[in-house]
DOKOL-879189 format. One record per atom (N, C-alpha, C, O): residue in three letters; atom name; x, y, z negated. Coordinates in nm, 4 decimals, decimal comma. Layout:
// DOKOL-879189
doro = ALA bapa = CA px = X py = Y pz = Z
...
***
This chain:
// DOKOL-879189
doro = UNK bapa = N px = -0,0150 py = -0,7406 pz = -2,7874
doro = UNK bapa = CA px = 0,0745 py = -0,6833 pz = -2,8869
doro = UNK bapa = C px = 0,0988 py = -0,5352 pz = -2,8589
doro = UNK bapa = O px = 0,1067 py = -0,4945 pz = -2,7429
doro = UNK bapa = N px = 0,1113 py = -0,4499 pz = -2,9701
doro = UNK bapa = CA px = 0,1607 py = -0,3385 pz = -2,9263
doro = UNK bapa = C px = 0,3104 py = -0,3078 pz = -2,9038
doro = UNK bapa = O px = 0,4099 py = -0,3752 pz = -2,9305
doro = UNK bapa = N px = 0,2950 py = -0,1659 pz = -2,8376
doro = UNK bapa = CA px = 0,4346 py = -0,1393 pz = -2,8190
doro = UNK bapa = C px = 0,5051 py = -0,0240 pz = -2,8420
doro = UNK bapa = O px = 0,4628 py = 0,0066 pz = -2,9535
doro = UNK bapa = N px = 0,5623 py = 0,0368 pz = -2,8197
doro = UNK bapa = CA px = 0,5948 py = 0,1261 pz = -2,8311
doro = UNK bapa = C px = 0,6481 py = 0,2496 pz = -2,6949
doro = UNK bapa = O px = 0,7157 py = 0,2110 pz = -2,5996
doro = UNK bapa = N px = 0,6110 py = 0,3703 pz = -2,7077
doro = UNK bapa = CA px = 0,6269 py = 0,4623 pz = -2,6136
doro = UNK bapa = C px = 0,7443 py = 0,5981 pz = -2,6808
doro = UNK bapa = O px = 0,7174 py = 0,6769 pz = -2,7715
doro = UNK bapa = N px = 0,8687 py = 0,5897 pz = -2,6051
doro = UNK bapa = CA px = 0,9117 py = 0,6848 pz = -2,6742
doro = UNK bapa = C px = 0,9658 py = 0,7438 pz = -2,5588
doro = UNK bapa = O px = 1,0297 py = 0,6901 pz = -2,4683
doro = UNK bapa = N px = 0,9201 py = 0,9032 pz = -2,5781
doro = UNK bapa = CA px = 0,9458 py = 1,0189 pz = -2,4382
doro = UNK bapa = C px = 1,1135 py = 1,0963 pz = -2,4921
doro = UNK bapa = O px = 1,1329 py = 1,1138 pz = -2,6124
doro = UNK bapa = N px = 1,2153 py = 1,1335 pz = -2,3942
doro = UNK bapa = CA px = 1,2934 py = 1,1901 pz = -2,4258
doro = UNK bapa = C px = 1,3439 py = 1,2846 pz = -2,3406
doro = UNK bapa = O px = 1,3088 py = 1,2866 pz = -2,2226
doro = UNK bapa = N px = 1,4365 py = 1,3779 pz = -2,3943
doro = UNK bapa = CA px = 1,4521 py = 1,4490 pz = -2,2915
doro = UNK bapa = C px = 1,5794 py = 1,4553 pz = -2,2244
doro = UNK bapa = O px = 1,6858 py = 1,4874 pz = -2,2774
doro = UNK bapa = N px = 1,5638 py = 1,4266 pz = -2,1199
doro = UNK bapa = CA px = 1,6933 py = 1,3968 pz = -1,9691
doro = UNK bapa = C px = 1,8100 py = 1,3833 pz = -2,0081
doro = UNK bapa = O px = 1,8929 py = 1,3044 pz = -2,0533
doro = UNK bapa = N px = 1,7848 py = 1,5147 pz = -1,9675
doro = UNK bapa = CA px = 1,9628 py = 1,6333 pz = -2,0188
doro = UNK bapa = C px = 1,9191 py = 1,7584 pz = -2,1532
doro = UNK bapa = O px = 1,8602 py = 1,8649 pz = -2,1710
doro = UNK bapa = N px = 2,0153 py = 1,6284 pz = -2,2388
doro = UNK bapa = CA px = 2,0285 py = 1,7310 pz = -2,3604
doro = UNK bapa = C px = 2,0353 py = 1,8852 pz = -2,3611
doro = UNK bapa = O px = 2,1390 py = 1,9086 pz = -2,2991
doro = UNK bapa = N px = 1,9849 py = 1,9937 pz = -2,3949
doro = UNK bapa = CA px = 2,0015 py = 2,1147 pz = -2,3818
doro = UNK bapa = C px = 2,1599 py = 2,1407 pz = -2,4861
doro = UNK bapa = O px = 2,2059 py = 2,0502 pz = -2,5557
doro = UNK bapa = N px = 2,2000 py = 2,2290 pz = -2,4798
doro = UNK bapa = CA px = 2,3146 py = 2,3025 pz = -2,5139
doro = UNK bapa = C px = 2,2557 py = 2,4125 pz = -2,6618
doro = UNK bapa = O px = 2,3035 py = 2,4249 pz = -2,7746
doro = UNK bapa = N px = 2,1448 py = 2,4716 pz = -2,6018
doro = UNK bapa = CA px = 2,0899 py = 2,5305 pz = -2,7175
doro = UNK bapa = C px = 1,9459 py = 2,5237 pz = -2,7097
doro = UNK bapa = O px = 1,9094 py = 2,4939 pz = -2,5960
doro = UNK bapa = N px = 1,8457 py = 2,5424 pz = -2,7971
doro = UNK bapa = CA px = 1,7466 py = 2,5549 pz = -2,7785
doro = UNK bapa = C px = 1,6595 py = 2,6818 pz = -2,7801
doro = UNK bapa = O px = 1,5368 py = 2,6891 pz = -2,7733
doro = UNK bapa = N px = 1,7635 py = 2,7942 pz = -2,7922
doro = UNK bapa = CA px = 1,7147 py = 2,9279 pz = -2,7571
doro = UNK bapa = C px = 1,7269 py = 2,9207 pz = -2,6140
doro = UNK bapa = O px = 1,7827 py = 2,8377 pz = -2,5423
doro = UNK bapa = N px = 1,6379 py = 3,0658 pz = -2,5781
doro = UNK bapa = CA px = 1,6508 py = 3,0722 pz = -2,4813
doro = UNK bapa = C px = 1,8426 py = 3,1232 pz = -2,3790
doro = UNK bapa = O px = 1,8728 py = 3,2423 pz = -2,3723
doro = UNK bapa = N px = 1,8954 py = 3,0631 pz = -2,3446
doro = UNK bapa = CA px = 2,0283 py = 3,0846 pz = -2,2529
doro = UNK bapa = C px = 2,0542 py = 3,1520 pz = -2,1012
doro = UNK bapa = O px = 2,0281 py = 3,0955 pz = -1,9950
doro = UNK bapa = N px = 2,1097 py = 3,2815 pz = -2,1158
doro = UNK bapa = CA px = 2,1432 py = 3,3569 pz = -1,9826
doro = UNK bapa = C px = 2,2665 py = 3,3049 pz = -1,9223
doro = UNK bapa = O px = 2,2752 py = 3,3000 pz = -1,7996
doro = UNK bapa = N px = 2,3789 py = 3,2590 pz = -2,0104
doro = UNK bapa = CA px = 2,5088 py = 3,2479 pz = -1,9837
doro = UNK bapa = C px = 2,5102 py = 3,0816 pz = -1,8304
doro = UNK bapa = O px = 2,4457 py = 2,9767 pz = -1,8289
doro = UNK bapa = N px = 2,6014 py = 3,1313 pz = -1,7427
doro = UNK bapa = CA px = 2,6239 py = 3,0651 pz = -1,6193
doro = UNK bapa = C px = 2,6276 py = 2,9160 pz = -1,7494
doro = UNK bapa = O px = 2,6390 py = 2,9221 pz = -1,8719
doro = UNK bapa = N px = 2,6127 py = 2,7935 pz = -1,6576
doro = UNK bapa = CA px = 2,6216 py = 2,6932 pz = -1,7405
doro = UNK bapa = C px = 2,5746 py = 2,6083 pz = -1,8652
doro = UNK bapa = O px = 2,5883 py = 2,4890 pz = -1,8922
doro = UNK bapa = N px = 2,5344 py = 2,6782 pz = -1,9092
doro = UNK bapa = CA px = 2,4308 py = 2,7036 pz = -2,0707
doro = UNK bapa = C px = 2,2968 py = 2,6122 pz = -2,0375
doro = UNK bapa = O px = 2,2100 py = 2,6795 pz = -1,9817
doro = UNK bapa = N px = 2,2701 py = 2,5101 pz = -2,0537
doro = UNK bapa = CA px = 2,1238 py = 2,4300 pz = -2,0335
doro = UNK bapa = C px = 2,0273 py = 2,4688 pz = -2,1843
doro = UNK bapa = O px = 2,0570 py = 2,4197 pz = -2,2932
doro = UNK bapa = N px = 1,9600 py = 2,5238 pz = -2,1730
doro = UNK bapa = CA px = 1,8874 py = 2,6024 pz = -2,2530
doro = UNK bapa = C px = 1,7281 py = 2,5028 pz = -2,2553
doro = UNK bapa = O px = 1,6965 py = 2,4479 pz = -2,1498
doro = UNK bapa = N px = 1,6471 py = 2,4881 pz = -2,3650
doro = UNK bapa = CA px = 1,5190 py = 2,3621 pz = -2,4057
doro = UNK bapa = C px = 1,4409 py = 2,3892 pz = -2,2652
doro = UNK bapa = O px = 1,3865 py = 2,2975 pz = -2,2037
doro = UNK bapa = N px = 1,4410 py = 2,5413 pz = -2,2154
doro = UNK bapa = CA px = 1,2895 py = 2,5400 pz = -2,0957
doro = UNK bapa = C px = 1,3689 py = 2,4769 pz = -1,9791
doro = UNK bapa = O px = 1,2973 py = 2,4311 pz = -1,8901
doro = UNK bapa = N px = 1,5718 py = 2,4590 pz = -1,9522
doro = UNK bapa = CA px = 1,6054 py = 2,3743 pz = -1,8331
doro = UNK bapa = C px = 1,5882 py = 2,2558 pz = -1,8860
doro = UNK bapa = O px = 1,5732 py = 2,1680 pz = -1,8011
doro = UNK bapa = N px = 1,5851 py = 2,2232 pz = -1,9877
doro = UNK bapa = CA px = 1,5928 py = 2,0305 pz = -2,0462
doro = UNK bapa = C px = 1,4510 py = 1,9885 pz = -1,9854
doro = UNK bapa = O px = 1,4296 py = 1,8801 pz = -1,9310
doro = UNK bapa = N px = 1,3714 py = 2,0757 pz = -2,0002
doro = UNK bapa = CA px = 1,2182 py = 2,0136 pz = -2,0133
doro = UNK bapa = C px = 1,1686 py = 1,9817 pz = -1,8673
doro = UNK bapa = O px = 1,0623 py = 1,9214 pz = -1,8525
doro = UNK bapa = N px = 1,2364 py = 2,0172 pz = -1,7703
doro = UNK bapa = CA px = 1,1984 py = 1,9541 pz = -1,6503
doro = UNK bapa = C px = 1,2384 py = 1,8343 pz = -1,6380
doro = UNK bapa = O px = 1,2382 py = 1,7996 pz = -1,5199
doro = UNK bapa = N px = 1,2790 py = 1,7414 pz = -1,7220
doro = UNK bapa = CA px = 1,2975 py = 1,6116 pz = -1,7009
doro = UNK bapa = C px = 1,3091 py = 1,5193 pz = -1,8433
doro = UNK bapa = O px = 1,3686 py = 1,5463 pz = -1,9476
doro = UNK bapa = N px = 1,2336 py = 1,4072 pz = -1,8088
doro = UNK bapa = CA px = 1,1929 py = 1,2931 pz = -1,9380
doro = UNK bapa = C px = 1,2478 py = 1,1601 pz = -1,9173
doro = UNK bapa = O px = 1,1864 py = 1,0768 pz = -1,8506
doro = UNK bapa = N px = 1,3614 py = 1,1358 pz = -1,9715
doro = UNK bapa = CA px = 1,3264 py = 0,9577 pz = -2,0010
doro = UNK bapa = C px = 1,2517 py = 0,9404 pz = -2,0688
doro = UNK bapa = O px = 1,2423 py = 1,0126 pz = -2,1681
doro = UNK bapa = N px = 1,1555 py = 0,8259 pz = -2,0437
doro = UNK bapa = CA px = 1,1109 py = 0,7572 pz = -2,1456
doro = UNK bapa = C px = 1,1067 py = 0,5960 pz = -2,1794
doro = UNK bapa = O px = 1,0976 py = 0,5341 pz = -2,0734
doro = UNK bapa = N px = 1,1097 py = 0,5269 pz = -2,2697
doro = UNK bapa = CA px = 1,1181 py = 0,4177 pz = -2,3085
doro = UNK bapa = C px = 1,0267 py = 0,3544 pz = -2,3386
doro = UNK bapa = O px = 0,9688 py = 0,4206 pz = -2,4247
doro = UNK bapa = N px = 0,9664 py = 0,2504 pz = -2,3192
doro = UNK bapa = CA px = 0,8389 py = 0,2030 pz = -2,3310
doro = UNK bapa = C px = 0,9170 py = 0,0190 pz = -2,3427
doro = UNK bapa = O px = 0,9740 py = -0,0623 pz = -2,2699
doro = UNK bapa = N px = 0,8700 py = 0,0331 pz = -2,4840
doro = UNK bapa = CA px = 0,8902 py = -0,1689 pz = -2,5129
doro = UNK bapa = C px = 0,7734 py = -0,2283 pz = -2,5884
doro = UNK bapa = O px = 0,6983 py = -0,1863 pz = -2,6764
doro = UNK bapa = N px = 0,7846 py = -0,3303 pz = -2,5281
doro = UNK bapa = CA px = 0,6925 py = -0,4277 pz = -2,4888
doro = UNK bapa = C px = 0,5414 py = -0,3693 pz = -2,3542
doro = UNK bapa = O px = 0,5180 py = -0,3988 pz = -2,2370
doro = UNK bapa = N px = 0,4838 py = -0,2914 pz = -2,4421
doro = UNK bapa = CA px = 0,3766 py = -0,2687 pz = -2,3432
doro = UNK bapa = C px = 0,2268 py = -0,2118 pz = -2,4471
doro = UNK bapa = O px = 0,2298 py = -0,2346 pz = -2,5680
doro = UNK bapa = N px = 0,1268 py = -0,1527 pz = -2,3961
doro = UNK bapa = CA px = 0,0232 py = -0,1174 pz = -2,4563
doro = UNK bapa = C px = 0,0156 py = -0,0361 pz = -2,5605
doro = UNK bapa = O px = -0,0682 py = -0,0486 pz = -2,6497
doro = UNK bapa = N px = 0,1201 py = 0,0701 pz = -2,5549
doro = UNK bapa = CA px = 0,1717 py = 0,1765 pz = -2,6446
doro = UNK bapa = C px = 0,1126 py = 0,3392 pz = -2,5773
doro = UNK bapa = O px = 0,0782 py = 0,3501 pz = -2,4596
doro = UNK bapa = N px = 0,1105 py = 0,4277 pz = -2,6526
doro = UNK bapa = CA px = 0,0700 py = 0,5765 pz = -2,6351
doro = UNK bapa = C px = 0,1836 py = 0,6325 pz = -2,7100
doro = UNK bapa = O px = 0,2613 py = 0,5750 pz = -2,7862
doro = UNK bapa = N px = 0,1772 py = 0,7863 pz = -2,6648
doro = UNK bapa = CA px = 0,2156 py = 0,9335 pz = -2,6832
doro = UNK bapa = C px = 0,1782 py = 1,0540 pz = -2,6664
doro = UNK bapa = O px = 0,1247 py = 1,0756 pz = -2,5577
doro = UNK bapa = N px = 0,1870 py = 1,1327 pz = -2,7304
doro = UNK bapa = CA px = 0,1405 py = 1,2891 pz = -2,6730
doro = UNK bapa = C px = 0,2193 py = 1,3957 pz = -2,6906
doro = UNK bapa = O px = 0,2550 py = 1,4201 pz = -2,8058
doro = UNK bapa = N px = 0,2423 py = 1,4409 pz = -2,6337
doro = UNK bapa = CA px = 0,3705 py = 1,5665 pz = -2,6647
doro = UNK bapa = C px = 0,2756 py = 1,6483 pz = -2,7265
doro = UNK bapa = O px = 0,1531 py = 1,6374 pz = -2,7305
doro = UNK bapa = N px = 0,3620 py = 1,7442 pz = -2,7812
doro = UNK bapa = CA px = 0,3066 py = 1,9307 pz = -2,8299
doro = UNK bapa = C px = 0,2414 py = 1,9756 pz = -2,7493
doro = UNK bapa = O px = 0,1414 py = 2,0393 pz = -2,7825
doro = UNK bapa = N px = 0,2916 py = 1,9498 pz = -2,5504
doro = UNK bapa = CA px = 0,2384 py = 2,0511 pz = -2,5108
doro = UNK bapa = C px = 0,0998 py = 2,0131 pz = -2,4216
doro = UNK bapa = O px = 0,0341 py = 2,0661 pz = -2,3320
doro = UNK bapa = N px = 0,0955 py = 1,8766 pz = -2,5088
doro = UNK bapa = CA px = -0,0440 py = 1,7817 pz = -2,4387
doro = UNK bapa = C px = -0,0331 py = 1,6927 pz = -2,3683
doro = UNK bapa = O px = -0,1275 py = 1,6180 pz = -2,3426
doro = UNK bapa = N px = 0,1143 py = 1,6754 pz = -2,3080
doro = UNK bapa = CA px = 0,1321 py = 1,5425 pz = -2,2034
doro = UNK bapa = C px = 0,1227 py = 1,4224 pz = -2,2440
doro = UNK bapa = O px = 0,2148 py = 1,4035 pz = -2,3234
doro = UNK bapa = N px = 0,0453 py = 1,3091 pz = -2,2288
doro = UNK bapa = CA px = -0,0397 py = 1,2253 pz = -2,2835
doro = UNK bapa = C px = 0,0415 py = 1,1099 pz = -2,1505
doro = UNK bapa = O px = 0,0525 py = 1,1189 pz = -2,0283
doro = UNK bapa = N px = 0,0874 py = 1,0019 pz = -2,2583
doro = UNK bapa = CA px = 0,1586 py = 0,8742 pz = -2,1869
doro = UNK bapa = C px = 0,1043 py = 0,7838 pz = -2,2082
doro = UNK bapa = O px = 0,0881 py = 0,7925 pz = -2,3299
doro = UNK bapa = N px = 0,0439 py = 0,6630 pz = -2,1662
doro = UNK bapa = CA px = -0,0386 py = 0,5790 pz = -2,1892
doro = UNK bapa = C px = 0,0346 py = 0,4128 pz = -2,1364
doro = UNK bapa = O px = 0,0152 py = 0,3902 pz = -2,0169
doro = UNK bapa = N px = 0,0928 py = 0,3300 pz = -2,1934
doro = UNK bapa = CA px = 0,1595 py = 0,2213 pz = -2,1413
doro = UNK bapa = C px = -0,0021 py = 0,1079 pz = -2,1579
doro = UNK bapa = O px = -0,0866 py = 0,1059 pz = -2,2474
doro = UNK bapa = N px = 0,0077 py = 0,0378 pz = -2,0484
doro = UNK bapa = CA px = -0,1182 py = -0,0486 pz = -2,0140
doro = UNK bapa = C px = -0,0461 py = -0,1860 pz = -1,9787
doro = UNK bapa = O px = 0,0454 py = -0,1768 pz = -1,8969
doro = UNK bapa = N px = -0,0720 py = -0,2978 pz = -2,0237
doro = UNK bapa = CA px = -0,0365 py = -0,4429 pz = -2,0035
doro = UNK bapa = C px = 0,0906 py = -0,4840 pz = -2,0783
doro = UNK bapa = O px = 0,1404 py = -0,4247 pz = -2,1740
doro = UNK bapa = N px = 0,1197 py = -0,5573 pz = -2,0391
doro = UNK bapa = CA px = 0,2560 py = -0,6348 pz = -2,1028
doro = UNK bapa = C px = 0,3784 py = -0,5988 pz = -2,0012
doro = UNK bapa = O px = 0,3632 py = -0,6069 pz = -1,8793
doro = UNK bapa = N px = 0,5008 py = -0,5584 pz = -2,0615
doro = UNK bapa = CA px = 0,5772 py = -0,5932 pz = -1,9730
doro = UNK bapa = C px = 0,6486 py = -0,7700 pz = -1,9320
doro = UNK bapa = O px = 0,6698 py = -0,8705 pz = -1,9998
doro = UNK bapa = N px = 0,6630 py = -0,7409 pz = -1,8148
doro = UNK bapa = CA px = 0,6862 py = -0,8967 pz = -1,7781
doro = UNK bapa = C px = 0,8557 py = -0,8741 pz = -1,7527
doro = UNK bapa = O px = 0,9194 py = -0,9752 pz = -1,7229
doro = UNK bapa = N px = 0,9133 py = -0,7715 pz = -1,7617
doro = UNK bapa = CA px = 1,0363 py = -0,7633 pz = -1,6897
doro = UNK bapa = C px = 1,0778 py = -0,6069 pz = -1,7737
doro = UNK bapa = O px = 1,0021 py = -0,5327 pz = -1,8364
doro = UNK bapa = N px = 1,2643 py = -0,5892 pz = -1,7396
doro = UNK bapa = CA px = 1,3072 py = -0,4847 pz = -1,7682
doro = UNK bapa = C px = 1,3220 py = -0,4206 pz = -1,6485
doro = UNK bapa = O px = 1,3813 py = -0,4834 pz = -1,5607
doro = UNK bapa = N px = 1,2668 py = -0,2671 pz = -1,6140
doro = UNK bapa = CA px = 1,2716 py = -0,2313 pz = -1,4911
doro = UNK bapa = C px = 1,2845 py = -0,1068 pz = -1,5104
doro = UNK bapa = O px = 1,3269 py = -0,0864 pz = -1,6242
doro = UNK bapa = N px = 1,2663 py = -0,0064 pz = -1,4477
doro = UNK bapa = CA px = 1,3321 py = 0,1083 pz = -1,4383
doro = UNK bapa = C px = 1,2553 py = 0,1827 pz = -1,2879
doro = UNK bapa = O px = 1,2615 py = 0,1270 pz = -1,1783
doro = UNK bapa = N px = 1,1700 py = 0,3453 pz = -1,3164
doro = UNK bapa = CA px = 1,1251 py = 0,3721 pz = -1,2093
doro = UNK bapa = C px = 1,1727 py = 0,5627 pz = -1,2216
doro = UNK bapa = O px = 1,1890 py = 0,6236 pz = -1,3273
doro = UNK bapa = N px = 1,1825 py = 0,6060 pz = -1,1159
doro = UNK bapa = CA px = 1,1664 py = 0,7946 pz = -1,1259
doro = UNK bapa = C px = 1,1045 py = 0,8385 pz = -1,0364
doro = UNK bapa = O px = 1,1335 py = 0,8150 pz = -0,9191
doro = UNK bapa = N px = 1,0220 py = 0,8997 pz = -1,0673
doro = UNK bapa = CA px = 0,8835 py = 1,0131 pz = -0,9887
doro = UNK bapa = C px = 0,8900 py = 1,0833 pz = -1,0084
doro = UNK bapa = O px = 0,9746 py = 1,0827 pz = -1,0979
doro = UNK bapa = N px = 0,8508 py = 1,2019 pz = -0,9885
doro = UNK bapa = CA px = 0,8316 py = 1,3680 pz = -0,9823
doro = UNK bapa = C px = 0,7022 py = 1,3740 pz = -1,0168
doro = UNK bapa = O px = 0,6340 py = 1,2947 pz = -0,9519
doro = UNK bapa = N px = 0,6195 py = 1,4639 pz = -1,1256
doro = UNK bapa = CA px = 0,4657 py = 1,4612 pz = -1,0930
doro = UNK bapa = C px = 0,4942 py = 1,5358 pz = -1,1988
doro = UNK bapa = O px = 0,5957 py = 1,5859 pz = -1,2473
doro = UNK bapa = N px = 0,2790 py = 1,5279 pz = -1,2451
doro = UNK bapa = CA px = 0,2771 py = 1,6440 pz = -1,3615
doro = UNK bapa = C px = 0,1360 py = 1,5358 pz = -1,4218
doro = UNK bapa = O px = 0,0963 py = 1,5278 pz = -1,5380
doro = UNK bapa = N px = 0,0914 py = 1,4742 pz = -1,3201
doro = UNK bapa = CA px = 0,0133 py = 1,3731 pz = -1,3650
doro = UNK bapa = C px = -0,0512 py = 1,2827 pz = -1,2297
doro = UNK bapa = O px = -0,0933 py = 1,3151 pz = -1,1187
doro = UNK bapa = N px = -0,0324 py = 1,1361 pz = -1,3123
doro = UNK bapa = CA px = -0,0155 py = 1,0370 pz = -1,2184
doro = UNK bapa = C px = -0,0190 py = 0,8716 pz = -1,2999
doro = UNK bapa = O px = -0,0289 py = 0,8525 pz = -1,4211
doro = UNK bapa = N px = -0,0085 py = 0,7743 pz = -1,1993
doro = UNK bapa = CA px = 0,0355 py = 0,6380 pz = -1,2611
doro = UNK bapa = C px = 0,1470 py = 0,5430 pz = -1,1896
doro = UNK bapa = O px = 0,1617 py = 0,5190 pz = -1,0698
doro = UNK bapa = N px = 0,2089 py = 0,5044 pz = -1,2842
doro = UNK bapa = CA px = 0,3582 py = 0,4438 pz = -1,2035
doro = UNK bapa = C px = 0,3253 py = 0,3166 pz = -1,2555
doro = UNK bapa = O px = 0,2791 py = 0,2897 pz = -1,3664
doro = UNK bapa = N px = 0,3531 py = 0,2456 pz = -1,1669
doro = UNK bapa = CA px = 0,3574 py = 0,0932 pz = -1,1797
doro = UNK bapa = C px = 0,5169 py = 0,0721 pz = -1,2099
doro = UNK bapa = O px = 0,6007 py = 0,1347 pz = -1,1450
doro = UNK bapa = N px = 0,5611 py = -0,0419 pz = -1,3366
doro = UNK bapa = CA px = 0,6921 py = -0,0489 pz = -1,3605
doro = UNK bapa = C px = 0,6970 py = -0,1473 pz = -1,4246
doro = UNK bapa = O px = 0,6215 py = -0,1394 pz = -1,5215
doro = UNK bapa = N px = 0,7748 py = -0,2824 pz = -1,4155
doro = UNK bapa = CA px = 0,8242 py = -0,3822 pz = -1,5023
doro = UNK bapa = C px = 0,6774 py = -0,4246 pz = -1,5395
doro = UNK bapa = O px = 0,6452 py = -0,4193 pz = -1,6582
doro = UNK bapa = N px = 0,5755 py = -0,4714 pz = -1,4340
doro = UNK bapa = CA px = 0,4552 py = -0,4972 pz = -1,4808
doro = UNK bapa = C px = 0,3558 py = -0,4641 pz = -1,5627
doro = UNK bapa = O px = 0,2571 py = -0,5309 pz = -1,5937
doro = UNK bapa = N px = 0,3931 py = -0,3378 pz = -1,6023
doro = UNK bapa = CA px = 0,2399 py = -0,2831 pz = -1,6162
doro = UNK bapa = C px = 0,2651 py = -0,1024 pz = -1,5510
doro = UNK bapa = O px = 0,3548 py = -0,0420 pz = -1,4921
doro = UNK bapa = N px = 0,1346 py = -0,0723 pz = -1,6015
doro = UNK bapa = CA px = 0,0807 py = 0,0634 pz = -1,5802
doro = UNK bapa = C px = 0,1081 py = 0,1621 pz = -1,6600
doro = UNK bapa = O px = 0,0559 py = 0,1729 pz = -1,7710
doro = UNK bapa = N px = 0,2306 py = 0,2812 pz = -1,5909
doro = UNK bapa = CA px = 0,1972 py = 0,3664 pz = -1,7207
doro = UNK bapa = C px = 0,1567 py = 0,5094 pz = -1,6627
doro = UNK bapa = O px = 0,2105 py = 0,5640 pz = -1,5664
doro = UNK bapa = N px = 0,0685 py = 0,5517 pz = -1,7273
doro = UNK bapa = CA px = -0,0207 py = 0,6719 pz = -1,7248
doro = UNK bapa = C px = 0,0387 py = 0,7925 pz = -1,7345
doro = UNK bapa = O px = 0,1218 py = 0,7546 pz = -1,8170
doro = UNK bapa = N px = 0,0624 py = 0,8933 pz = -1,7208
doro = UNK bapa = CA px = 0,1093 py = 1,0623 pz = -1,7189
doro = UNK bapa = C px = 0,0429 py = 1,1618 pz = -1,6802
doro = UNK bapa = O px = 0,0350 py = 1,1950 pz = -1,5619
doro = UNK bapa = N px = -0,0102 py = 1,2185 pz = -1,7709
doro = UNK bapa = CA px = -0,1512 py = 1,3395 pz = -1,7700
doro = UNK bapa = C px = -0,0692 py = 1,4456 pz = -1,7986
doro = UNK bapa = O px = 0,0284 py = 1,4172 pz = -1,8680
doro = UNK bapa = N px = -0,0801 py = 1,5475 pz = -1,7684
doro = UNK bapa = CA px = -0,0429 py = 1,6927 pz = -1,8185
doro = UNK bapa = C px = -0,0318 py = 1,7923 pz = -1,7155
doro = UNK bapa = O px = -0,0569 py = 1,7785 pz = -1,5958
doro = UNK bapa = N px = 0,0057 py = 1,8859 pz = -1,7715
doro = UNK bapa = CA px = 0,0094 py = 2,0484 pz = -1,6294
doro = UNK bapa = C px = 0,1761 py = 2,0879 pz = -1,6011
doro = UNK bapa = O px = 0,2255 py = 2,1801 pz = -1,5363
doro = UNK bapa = N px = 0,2283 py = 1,9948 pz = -1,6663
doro = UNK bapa = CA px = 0,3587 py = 2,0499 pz = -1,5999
doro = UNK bapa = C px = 0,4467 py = 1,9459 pz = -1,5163
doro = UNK bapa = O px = 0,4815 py = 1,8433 pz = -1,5749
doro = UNK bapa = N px = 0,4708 py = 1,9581 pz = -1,4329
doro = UNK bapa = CA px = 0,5596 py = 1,8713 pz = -1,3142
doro = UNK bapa = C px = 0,6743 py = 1,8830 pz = -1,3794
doro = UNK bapa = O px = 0,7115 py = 1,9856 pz = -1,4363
doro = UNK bapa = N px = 0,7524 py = 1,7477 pz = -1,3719
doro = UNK bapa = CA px = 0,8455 py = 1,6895 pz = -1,4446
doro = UNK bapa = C px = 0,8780 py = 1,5699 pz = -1,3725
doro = UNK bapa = O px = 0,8009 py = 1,4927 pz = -1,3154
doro = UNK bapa = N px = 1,0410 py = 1,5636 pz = -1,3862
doro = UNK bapa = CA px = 1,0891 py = 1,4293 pz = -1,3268
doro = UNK bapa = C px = 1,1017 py = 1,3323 pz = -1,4111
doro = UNK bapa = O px = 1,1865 py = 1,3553 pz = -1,4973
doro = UNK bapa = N px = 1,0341 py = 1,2029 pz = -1,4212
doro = UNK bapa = CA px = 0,9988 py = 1,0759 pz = -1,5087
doro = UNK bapa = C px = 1,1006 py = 0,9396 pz = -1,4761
doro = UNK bapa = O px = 1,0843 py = 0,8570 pz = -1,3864
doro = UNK bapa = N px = 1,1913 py = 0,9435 pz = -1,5609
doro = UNK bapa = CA px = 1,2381 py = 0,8075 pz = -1,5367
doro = UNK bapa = C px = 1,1412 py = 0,7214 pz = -1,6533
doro = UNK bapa = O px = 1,1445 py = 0,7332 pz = -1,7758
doro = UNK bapa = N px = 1,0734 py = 0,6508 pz = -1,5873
doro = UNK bapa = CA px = 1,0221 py = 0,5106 pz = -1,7160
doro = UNK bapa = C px = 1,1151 py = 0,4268 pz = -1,7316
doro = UNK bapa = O px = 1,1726 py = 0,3959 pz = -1,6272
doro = UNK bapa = N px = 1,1599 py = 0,3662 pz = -1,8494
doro = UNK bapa = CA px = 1,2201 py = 0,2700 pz = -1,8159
doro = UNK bapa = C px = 1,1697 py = 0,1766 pz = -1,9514
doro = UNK bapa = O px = 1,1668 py = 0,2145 pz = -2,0684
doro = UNK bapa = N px = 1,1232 py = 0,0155 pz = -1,8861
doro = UNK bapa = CA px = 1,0601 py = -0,0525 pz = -1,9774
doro = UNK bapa = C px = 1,1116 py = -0,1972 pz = -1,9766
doro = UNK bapa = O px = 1,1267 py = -0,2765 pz = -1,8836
doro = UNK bapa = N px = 1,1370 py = -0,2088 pz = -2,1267
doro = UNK bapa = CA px = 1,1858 py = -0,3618 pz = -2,1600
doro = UNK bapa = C px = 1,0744 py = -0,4290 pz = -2,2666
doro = UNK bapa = O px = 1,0121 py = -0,3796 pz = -2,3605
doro = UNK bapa = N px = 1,0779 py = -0,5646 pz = -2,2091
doro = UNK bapa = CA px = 0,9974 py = -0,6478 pz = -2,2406
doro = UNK bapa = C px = 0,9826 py = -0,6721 pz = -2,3973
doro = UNK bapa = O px = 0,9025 py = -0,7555 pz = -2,4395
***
């Protein structure tokens, strides 16, 4: 069955211009970090800026993982999910069955 892959971002930015002001989380601080959601299992994504998510198998379980990378594979809630791209980013997966 398919599933679905949906990437988000961490911490909401404040604005999406660029921000000097102390405090101000501005889109280029949001973008160092992704939840993403992945249900059931055997689902894709691709961002704008090419980062390519690939969910492989079924999930068997609701589970929850965070890595640091820029590209890699995390094992989570029984299956495989894939993360290709050039920018290092902190990944929470988190996948329900």
């Amino acid at each position: 069955p398919a599933g679905a892959v949906i990437p988000t971002l961490t911490n909401v930015p404040d604005t999406l211009a660029p921000a000097t002001a102390e405090g101000v989380t501005d889109l280029e601080d949001a973008d160092e970090a992704r939840t993403i959601f992945v249900f059931g299992g055997d689902g894709r994504f691709i961002e704008a800026d090419g980062t390519r998510y690939i969910a492989e198998g079924t999930a068997s379980r609701a589970d929850s993982v965070t890595q640091t990378l820029a590209d890699g594979v995390i094992a989570v809630g029984g299956l495989s999910f894939d993360i290709s791209g050039d920018t290092e980013r902190t990944y929470t997966v988190i996948v329900y069955p």
